[in-house]
C-alpha positions in Angstrom: -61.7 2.7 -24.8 -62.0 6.4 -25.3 -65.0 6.5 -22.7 -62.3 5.0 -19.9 -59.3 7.5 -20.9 -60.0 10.1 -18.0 -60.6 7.1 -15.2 -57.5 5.5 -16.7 -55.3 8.6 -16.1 -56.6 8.8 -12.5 -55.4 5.2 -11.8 -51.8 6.4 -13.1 -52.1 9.3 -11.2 -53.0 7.6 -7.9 -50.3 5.0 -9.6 -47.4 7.8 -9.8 -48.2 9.5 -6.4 -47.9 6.5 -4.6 -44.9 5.4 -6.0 -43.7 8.8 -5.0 -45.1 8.6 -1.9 -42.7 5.6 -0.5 -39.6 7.2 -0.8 -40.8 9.8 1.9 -42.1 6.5 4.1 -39.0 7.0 6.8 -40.2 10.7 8.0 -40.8 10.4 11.6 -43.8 10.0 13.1 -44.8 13.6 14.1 -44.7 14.8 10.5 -46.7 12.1 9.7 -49.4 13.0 12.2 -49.6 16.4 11.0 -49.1 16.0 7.4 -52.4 13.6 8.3 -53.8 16.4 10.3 -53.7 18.8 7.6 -55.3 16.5 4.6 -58.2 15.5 7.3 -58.8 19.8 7.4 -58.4 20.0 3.6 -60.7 16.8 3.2 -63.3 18.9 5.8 -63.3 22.2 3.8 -64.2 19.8 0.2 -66.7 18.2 2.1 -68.8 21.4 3.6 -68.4 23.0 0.5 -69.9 20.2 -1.6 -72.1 19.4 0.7 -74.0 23.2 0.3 -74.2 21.9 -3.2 -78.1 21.7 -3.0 -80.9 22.8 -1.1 -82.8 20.1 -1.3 -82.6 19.1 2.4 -84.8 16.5 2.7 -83.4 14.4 -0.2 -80.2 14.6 1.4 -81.3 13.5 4.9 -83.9 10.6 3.0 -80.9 9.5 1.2 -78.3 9.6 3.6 -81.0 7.6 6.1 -82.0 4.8 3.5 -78.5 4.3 2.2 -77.3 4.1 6.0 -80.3 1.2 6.7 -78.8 -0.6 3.2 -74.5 -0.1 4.1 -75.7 -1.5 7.8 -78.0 -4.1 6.7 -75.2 -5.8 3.8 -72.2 -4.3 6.8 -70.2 -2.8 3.7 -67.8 -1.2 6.0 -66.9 -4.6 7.8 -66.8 -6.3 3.9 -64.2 -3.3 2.7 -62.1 -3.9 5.8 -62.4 -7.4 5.0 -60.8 -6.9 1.8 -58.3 -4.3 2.7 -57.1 -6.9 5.5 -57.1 -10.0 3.0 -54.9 -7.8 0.6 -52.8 -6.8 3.5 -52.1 -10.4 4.7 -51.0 -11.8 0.9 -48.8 -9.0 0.6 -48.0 -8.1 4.5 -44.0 -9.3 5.1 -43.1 -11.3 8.1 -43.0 -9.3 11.4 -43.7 -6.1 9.6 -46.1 -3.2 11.2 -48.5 -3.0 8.2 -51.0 -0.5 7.2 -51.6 -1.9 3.8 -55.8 -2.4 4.9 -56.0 1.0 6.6 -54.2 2.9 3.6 -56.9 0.4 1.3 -60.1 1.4 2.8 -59.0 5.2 3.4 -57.5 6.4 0.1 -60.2 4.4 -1.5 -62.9 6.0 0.2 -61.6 9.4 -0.1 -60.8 9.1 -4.5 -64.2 7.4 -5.1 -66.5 9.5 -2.7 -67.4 12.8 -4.8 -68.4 15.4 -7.0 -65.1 15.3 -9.2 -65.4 11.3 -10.0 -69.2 11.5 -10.6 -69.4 14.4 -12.4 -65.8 13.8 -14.2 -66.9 10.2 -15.6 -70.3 11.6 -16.6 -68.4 14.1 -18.9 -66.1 11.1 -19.8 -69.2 9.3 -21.2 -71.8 12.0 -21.9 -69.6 14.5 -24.0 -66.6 12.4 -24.2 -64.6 15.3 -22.1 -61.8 13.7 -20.0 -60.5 17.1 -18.2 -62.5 17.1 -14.8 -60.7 13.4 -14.2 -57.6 13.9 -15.6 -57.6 17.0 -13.4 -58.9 14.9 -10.6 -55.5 12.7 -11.7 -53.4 15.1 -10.5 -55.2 15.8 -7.3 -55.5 12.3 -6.1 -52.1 11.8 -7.5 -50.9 14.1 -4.4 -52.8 13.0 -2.2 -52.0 9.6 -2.5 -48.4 10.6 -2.4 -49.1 11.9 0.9 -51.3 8.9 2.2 -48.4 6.7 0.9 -46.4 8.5 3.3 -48.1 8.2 6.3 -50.7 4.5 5.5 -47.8 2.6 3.6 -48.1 0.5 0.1 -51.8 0.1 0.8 -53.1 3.1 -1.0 -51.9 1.8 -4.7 -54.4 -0.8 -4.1 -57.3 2.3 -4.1 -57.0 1.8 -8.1 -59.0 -0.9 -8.3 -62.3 1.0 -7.2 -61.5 4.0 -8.7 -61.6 2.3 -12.1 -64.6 0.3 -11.7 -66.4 3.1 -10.3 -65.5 5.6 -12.4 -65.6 3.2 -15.4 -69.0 1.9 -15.0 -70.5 5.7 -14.5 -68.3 6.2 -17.8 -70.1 3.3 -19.3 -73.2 3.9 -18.2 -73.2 7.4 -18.9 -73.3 6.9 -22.8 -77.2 5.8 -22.6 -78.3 7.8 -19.7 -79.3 11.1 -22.1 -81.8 8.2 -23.2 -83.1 7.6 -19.9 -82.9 11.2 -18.1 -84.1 14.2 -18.8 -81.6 17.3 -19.1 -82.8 18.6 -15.8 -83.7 15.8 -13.6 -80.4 15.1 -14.7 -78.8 18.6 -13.6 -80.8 18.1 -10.1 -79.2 14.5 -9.9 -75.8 16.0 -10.1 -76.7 18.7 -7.8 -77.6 16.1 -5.0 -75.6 13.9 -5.7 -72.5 15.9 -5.2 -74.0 17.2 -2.0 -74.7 13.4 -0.5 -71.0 12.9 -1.5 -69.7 15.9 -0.1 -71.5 14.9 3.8 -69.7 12.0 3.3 -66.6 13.6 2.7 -66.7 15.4 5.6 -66.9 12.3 7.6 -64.2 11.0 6.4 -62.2 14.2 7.5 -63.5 14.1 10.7 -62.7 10.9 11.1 -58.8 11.6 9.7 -58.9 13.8 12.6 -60.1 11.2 15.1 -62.8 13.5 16.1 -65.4 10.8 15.1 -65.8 7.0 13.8 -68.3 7.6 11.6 -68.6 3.8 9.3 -68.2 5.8 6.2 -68.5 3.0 3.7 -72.3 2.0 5.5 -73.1 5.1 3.9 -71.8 4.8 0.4 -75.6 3.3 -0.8 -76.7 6.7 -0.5 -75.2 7.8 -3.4 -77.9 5.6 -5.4 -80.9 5.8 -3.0 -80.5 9.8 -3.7 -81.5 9.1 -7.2 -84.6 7.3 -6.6 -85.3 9.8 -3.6 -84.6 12.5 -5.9 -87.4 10.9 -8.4 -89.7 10.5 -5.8 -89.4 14.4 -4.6 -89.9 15.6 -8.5 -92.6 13.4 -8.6 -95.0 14.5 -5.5 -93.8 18.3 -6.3 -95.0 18.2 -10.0 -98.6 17.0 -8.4 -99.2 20.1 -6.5 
């Protein structure tokens, strides 16, 4: 259970900072289109700056291109809104103006996207170092305070992929100095962060209805950039 202590304190985090979050619910609207303005800027900013994370441009763009073909091909983004609407209709009250899918698919998107949750439950399992999630606790404790505020009761629900994702990467992470050398593994991270962070940035532009970008078609890049990575090493170490 030690291996799961940092992804267990970010699911009390997010946990806490919603329950904060709805007893700020009654704000009026315009605070709650600016308060959404400003996280889609702050969501922006974490994006560019991971995405500059490596210079490895082409298995970025191979990565981002292959996991797009996979999300569209399996339509992960109309499965997650599937499931953020079937969760919203068992717990949805009568006549009431929910949110509970949008706040779902949102908040989960933006805790499970990123450097901080791959990086954070590599440590968790690798070295057995919980700080860079329980730090990432208190973050996406705030921020789901703030999503609570503005999406409704639907962002609690965000727990449920944060701990499988972060807990299987956890998990997984315990054999990987087995199957990975130190630095293909250093190079994973690196491009890995920087996929995550492009796909941060979508999500901020789309927070700022500047685009629809189906974020979650794109979510199989962060595994095709491992066996793109693999590939690049590969062809480079022939030459």
């Amino acid at each position: 259970m030690m291996v799961l202590y940092g992804t267990l304190m970010n699911g009390l985090g997010i946990l806490i900072g919603t329950i904060f979050g709805l007893f700020f619910t009654k704000i009026p609207e315009r605070y709650k289109d600016t308060i959404m303005s400003g996280i889609g800027l702050i969501v922006v900013i974490i994006g560019v700056s991971m995405g500059l994370a490596s210079d490895r441009i082409v298995v970025i763009l191979l990565s981002l291109l292959t996991g797009a073909v996979i999300g569209e091909f399996y339509k992960l983004e109309d499965k997650l809104n599937a499931l953020g609407q079937w969760i919203e209709v068992k717990f949805q009250k009568t006549g009431s103006q929910s949110m509970i899918a949008q706040g779902f698919v949102t908040a989960s998107l933006i805790f499970v996207i990123g450097a901080m949750a791959v990086i954070g439950a590599l440590d968790s399992g690798l070295r057995g170092d919980h700080e860079i999630l329980i730090t990432k606790a208190v973050i996406d404790g705030f921020v789901a305070m703030v999503l609570t505020t503005t999406l409704g009761f639907g962002v609690v629900f965000s727990i449920i992929p944060v701990l499988l994702y972060q807990g299987t990467i956890a998990i997984f992470a315990t054999q990987i100095e087995q199957l990975l050398p130190d630095h293909f593994l250093q190079l994973f991270i690196e491009d890995m962060t920087s996929t995550g962070g492009l796909l941060i940035l979508a999500i901020g532009l789309n927070l700022l209805n500047i685009t629809n970008i189906r974020v979650a078609n794109l979510l199989p890049s962060l595994l095709t950039v491992g066996f793109i990575l693999l590939a690049y090493t590969w062809v480079q170490s022939l030459f």
